[in-house]
C-alpha positions as a Markdown table, in Angstrom:
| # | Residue | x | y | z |
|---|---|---|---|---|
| 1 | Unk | -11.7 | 211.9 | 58.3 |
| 2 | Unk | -12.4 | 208.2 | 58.8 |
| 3 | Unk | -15.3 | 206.7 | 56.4 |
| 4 | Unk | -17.4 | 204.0 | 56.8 |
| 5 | Unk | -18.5 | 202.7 | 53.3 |
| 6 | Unk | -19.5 | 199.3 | 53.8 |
| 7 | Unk | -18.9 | 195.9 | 53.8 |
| 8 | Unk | -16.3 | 195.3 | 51.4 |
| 9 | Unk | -15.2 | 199.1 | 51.5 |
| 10 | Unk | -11.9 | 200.2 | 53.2 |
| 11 | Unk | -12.5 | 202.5 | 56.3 |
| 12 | Unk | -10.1 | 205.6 | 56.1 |
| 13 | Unk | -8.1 | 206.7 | 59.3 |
| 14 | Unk | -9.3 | 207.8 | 62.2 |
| 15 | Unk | -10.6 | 212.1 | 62.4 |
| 16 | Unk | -8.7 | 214.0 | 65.5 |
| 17 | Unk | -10.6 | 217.0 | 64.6 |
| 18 | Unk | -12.7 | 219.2 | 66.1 |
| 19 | Unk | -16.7 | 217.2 | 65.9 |
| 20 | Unk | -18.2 | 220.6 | 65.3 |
| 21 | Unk | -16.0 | 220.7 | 62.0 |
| 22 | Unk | -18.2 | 220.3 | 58.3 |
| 23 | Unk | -21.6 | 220.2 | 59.8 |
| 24 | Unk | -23.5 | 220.3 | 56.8 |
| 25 | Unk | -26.9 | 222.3 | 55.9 |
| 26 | Unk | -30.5 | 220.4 | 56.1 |
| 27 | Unk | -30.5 | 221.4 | 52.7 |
| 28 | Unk | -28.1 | 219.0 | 51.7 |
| 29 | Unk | -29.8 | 216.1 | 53.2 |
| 30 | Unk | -31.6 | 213.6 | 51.6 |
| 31 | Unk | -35.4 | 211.8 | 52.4 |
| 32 | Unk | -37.3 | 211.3 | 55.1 |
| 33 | Unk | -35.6 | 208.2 | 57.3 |
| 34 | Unk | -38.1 | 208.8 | 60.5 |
| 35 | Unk | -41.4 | 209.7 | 61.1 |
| 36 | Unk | -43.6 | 210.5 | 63.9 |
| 37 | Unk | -47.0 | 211.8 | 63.2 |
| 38 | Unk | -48.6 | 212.8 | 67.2 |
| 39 | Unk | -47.2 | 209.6 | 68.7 |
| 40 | Unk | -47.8 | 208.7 | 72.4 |
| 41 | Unk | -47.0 | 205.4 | 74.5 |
| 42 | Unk | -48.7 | 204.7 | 78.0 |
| 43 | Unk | -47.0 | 201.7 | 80.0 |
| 44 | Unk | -49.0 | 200.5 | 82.7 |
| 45 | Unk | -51.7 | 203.2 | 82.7 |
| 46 | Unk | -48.2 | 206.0 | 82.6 |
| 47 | Unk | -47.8 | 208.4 | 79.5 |
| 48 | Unk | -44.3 | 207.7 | 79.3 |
| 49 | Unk | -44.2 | 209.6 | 75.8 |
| 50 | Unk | -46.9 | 212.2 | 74.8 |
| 51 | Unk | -48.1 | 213.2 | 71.5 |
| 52 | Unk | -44.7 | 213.4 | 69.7 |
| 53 | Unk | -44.0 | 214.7 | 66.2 |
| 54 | Unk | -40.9 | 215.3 | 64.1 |
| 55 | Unk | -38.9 | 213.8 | 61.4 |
| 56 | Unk | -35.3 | 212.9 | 60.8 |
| 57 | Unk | -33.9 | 213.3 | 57.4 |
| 58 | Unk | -31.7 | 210.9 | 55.6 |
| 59 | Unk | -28.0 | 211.8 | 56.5 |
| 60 | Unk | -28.7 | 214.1 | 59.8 |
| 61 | Unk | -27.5 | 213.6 | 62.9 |
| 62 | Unk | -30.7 | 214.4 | 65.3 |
| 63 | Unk | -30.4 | 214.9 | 68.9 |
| 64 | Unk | -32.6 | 214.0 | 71.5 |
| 65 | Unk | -31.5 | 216.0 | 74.5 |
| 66 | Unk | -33.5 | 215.9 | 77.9 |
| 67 | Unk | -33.0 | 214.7 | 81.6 |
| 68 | Unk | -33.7 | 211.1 | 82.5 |
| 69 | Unk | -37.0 | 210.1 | 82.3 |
| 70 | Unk | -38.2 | 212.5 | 79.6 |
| 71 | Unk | -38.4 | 209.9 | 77.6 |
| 72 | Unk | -35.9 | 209.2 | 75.3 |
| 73 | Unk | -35.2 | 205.8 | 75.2 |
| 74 | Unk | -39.0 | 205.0 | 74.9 |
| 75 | Unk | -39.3 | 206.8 | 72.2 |
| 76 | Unk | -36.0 | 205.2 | 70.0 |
| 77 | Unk | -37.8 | 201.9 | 71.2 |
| 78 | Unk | -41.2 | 202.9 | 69.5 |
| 79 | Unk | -39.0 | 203.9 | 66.2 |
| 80 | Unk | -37.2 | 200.5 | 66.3 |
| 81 | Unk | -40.3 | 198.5 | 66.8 |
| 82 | Unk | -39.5 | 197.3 | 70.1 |
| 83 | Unk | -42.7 | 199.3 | 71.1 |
| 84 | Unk | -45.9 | 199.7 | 69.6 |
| 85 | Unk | -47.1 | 203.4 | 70.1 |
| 86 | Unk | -50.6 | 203.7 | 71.9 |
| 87 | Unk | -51.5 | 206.5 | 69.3 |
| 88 | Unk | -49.8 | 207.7 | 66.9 |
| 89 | Unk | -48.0 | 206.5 | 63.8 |
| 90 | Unk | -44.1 | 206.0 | 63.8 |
| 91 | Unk | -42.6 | 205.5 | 60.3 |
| 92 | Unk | -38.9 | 204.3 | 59.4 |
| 93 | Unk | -38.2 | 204.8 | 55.5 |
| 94 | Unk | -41.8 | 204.7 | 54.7 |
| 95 | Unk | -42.5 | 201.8 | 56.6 |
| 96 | Unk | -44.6 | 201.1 | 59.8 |
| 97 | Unk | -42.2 | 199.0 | 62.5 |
| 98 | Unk | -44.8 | 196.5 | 62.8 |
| 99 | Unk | -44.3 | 195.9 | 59.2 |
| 100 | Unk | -40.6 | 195.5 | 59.1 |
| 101 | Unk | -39.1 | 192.7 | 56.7 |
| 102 | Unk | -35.6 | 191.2 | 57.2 |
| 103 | Unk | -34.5 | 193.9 | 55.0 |
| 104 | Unk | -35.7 | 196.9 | 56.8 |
| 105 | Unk | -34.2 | 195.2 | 59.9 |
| 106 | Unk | -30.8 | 194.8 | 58.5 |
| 107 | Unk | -30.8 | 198.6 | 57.6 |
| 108 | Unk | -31.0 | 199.5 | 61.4 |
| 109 | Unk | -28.8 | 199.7 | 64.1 |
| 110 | Unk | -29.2 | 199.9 | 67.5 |
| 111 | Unk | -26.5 | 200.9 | 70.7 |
| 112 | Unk | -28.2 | 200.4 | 73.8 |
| 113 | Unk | -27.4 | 202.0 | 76.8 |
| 114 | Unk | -26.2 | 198.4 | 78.3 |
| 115 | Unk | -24.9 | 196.2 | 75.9 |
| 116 | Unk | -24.2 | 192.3 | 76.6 |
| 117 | Unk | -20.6 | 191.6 | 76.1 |
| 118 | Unk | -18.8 | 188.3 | 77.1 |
| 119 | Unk | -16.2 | 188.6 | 79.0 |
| 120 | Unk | -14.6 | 185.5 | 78.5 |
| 121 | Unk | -14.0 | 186.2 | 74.4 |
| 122 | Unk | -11.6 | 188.6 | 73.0 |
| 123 | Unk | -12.5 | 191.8 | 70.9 |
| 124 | Unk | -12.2 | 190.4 | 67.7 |
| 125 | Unk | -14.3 | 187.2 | 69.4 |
| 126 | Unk | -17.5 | 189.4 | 70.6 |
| 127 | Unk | -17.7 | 191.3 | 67.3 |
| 128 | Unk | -17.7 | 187.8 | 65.7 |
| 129 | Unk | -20.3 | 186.7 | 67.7 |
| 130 | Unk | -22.7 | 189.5 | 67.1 |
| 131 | Unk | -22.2 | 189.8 | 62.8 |
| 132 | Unk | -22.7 | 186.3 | 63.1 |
| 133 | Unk | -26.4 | 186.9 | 64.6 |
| 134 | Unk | -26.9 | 188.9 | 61.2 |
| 135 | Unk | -26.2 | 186.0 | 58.8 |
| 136 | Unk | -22.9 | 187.0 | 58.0 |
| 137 | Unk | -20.6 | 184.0 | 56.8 |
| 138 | Unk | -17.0 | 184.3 | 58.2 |
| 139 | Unk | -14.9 | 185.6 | 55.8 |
| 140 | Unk | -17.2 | 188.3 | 55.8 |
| 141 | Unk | -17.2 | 189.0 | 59.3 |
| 142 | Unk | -13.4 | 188.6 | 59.3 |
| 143 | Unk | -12.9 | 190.8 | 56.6 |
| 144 | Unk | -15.9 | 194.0 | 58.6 |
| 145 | Unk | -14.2 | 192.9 | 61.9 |
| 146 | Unk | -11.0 | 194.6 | 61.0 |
| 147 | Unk | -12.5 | 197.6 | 59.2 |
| 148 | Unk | -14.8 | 198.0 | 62.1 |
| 149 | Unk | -11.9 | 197.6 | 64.6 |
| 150 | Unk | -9.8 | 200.4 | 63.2 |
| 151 | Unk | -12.6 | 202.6 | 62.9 |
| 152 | Unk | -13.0 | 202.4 | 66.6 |
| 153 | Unk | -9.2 | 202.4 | 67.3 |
| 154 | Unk | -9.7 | 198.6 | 68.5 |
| 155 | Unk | -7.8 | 196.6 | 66.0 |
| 156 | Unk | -4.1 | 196.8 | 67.8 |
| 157 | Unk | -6.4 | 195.5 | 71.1 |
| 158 | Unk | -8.3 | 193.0 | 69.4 |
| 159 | Unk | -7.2 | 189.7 | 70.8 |
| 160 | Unk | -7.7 | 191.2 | 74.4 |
| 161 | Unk | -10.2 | 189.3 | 76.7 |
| 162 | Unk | -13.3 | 191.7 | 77.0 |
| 163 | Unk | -12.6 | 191.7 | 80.7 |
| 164 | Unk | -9.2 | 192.9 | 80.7 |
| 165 | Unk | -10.6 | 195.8 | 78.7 |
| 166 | Unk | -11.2 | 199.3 | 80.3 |
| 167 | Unk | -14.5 | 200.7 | 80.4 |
| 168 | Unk | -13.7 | 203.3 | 77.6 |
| 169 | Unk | -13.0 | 200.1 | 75.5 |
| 170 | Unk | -15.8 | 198.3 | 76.1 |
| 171 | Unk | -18.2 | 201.2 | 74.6 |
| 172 | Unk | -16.0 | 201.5 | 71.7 |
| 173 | Unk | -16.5 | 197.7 | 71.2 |
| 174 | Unk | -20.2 | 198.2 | 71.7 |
| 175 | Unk | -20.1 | 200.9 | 69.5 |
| 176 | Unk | -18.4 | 198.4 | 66.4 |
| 177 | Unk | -20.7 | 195.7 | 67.2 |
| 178 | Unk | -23.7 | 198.3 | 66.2 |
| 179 | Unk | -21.7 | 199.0 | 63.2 |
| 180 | Unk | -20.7 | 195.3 | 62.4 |
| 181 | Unk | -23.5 | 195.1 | 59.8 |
| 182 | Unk | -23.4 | 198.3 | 57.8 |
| 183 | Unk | -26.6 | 199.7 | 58.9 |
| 184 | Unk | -28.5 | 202.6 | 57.5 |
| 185 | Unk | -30.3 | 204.1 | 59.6 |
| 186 | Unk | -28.2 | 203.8 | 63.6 |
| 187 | Unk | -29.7 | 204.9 | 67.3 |
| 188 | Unk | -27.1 | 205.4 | 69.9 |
| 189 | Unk | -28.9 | 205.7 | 73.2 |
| 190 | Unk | -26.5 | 208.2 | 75.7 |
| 191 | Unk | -23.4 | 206.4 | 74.0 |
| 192 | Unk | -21.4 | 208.9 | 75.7 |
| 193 | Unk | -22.9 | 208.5 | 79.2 |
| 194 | Unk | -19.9 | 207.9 | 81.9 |
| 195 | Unk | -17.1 | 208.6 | 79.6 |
| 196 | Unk | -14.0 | 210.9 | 79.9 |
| 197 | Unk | -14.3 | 214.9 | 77.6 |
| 198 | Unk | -11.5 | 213.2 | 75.4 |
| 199 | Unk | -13.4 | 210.0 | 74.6 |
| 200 | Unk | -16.5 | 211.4 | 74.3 |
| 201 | Unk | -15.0 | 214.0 | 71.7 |
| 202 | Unk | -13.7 | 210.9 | 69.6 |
| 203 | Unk | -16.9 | 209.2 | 69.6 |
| 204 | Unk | -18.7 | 212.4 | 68.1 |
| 205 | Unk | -15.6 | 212.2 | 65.5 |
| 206 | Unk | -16.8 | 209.2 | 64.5 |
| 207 | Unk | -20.6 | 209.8 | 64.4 |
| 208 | Unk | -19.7 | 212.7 | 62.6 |
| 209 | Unk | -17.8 | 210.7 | 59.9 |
| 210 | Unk | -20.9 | 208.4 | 59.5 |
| 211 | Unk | -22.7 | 211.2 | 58.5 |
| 212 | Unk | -20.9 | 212.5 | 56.2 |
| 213 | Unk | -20.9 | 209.0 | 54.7 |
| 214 | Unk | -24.9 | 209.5 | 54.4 |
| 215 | Unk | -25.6 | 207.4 | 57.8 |
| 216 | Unk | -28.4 | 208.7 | 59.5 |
| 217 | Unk | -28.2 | 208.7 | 63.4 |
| 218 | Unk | -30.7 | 209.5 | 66.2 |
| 219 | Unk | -28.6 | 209.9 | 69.5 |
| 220 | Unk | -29.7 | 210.8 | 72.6 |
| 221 | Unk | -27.7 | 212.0 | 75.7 |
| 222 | Unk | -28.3 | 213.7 | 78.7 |
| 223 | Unk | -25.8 | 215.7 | 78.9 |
| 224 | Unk | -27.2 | 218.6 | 77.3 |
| 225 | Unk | -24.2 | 220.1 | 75.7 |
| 226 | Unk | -23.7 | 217.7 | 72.9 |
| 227 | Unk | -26.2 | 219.3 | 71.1 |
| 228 | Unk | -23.7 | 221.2 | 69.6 |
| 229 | Unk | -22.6 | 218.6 | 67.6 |
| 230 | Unk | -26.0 | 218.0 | 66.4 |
| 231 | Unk | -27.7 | 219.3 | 62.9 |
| 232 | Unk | -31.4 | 219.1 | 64.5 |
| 233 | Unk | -32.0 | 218.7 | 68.4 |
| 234 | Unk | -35.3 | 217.4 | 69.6 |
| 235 | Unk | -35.5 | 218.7 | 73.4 |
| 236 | Unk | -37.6 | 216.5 | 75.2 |
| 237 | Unk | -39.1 | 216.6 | 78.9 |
| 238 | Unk | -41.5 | 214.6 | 81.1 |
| 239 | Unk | -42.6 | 212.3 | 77.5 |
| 240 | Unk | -43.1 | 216.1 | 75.7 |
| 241 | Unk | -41.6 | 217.9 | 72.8 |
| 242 | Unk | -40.3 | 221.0 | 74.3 |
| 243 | Unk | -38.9 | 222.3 | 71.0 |
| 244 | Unk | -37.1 | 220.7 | 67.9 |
| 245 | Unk | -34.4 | 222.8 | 65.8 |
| 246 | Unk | -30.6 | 222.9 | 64.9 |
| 247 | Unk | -28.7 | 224.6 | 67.8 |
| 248 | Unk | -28.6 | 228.1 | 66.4 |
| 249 | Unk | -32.6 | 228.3 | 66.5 |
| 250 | Unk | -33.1 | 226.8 | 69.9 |
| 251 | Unk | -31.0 | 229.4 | 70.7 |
| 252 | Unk | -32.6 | 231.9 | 69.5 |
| 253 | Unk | -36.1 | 231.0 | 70.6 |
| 254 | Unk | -34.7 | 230.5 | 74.3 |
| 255 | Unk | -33.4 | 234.0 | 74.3 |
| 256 | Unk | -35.8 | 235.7 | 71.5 |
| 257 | Unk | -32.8 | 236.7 | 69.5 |
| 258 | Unk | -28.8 | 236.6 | 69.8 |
| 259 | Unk | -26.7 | 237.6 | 72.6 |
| 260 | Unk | -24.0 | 240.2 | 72.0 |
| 261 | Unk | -21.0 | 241.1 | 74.7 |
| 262 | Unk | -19.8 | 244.2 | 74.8 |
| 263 | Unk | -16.9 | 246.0 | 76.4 |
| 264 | Unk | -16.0 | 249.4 | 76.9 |
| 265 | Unk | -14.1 | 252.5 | 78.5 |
| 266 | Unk | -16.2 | 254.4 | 81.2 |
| 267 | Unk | -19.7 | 252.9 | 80.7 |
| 268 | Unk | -22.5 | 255.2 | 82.2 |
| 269 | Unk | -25.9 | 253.9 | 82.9 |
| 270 | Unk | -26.8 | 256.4 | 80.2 |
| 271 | Unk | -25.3 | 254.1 | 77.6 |
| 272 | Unk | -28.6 | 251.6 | 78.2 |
| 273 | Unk | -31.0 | 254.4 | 77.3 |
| 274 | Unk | -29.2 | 255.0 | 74.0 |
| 275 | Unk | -29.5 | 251.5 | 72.7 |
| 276 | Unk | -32.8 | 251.3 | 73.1 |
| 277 | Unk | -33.1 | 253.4 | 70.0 |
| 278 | Unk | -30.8 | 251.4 | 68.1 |
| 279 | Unk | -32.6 | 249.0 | 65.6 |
| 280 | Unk | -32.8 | 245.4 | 66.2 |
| 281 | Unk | -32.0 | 245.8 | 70.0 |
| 282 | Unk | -34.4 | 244.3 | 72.2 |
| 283 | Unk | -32.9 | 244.7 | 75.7 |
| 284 | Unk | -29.6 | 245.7 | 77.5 |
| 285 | Unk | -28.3 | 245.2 | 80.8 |
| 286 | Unk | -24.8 | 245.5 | 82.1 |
| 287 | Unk | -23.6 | 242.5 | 83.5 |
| 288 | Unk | -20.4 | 244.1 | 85.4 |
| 289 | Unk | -18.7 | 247.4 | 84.9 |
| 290 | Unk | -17.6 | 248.5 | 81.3 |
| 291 | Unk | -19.4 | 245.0 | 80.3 |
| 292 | Unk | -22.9 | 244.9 | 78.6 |
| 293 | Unk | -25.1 | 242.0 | 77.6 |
| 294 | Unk | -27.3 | 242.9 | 74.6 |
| 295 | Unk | -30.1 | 240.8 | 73.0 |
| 296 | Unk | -30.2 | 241.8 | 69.5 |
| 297 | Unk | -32.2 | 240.3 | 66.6 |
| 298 | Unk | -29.9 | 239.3 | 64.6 |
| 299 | Unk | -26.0 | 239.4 | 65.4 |
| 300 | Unk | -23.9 | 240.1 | 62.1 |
| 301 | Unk | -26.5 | 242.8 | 61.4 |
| 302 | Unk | -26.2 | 244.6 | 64.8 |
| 303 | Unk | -22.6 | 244.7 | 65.5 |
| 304 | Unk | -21.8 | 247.6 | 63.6 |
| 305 | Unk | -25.2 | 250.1 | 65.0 |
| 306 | Unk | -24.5 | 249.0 | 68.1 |
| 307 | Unk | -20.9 | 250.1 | 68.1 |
| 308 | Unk | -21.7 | 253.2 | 66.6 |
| 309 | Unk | -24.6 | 254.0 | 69.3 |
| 310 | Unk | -22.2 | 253.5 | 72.1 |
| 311 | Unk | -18.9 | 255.2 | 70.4 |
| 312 | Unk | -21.2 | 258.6 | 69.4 |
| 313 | Unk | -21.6 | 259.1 | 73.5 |
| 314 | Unk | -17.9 | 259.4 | 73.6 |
| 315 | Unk | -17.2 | 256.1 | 75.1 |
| 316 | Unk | -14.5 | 253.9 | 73.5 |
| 317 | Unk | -15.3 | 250.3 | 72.2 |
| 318 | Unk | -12.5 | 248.1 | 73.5 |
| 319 | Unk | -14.6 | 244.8 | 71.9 |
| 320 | Unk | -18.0 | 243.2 | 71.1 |
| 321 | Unk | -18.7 | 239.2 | 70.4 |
| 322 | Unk | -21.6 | 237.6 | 70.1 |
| 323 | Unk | -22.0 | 235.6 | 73.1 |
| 324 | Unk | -23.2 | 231.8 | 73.0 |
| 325 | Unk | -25.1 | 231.0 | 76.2 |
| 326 | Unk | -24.5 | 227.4 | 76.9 |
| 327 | Unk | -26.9 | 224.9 | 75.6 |
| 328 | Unk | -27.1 | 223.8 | 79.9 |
| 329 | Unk | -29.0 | 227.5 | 79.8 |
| 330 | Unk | -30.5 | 227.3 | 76.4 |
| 331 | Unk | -32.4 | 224.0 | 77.7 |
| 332 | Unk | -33.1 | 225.3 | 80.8 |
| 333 | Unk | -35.1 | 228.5 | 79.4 |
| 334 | Unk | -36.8 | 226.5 | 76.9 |
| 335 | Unk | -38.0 | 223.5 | 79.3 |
| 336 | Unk | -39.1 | 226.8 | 82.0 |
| 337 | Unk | -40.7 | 228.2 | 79.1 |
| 338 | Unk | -42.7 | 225.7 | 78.6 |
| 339 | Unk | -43.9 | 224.6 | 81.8 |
């Protein structure tokens, strides 16, 4: 898997793997990087973001999933300083964004969801332009160029003019300039947005490999299934928290437990009435013939009672699974939930 240690470290090659591969337990994670304590931003009389809280730990990858206009971006903007929140305190390693020295600065990194590139330089050229704005002297930012490059799977394209480049390119590019300066603490706003399922499962290689270098990233997207690749997801809509948790839980509290699938032989209606005295089974329903979905409370535990429930009425298992709604449905529930 590809690493990103620094500066003057050497970046490893390039992860084909699955994205969902290694995530790691919050346990594992270090401090608090962001805070949010009841933050809210109004923009010309409009509550744009509305009485926020959560907190992102040091080495996570946190989500912030919702359609557009839920506000997202405004709320990566009041993180970075960009905005000052109308109420509310927003903290980034202990410090308020209004406070920010050089060196807080320098430990954040920022991918819009437009990103100025000149289309008259090369690659190599735009990347030098940007680690330039961060002080950095040019051996330096010859020396990050190239690591930055082949972490990106640029450095074979680098002397290409930027408008020569496809549009797949162009976010990669966008994605090393962000990088350029060995930042901390990174926000990637809808990085993915517009790209092919192949690109977009590279780019979560590499976000995933900058975490397990200790990066910390806040990403949002609207495309609600990439909170699978998340360890926490924030779901926000119309400038509200809807709910905040890693995948499994949102799950969970969407449906009010887990979702088995079950198949059998010569399924009688009977069958329905039997599991509801089976522990740990909340409902049943039978989605098509010889085909039940059952919401159980927890699904390691319930396989084997269910089975047996079904099995003692003479009917023969052919399988059960636990079923993963997609997260399209999971965010549906909770956002209808909610209001």
């Amino acid at each position: 898997m590809a690493t990103l240690l620094g500066a003057d470290r050497c970046l490893g090659a390039r992860s084909e793997g699955t994205v969902a591969a290694g995530r790691r337990k919050l346990d594992f994670m270090g401090d608090i990087a962001v805070q949010l304590n009841n933050v809210s931003k109004r923009i010309d009389s409009v509550s744009i973001v509305k009485h926020i809280s959560f907190e992102v730990a040091q080495g996570e990858v946190f989500g912030l999933i919702g359609p557009s206009g839920s506000g997202k971006t405004t709320t990566i903007r009041l993180i970075c300083g960009v905005y000052e929140p109308t109420d509310g305190e927003v903290r980034v390693f202990g410090v308020a964004p209004r406070h920010f020295k050089r060196s807080h600065r320098e430990r954040i990194g920022y991918m819009p969801q437009l990103f100025l590139l000149y289309p008259d330089l090369s690659v190599s050229e735009n990347l030098s332009f940007v680690a330039s704005l961060y002080g950095m002297g040019w051996l330096a930012r010859r020396r990050r160029a190239k690591q930055v490059l082949e972490f990106v799977g640029l450095l074979s394209d680098r002397h290409k003019l930027m408008r020569d480049c496809s549009g797949g390119m162009q976010r990669r590019l966008e994605l090393a300039c962000t990088l350029v300066h060995s930042p901390d603490l990174l926000f990637l706003d809808e990085p993915t947005v517009g790209m092919d399922p192949v690109l977009r499962q590279r780019f979560w290689g590499h976000f995933r490999s900058l975490a397990s270098e200790g990066k910390t990233l806040c990403i949002t997207t609207n495309i609600v299934s990439e909170a699978e690749y998340c360890d926490r997801v924030a779901v926000l809509n119309d400038g509200r928290l809807v709910a905040i948790g890693t995948p499994l839980e949102l799950r969970r509290l969407a449906f009010g437990g887990d979702v088995l699938e079950l198949v059998a032989d010569d399924m009688s209606w009977d069958i329905l009435r039997t599991l509801d005295y089976v522990p740990d089974v909340i409902s049943a329903q039978q989605i098509a013939s010889g085909r039940l979905r059952i919401l159980v409370k927890d699904a390691s535990r319930s396989i084997p009672p269910v089975v047996n429930a079904v099995e003692s009425r003479g009917v023969r298992v052919q399988s059960v699974r636990e079923y993963r709604p997609p997260f399209d449905e999971v965010f549906a529930r909770l956002v209808s939930q909610n209001g």
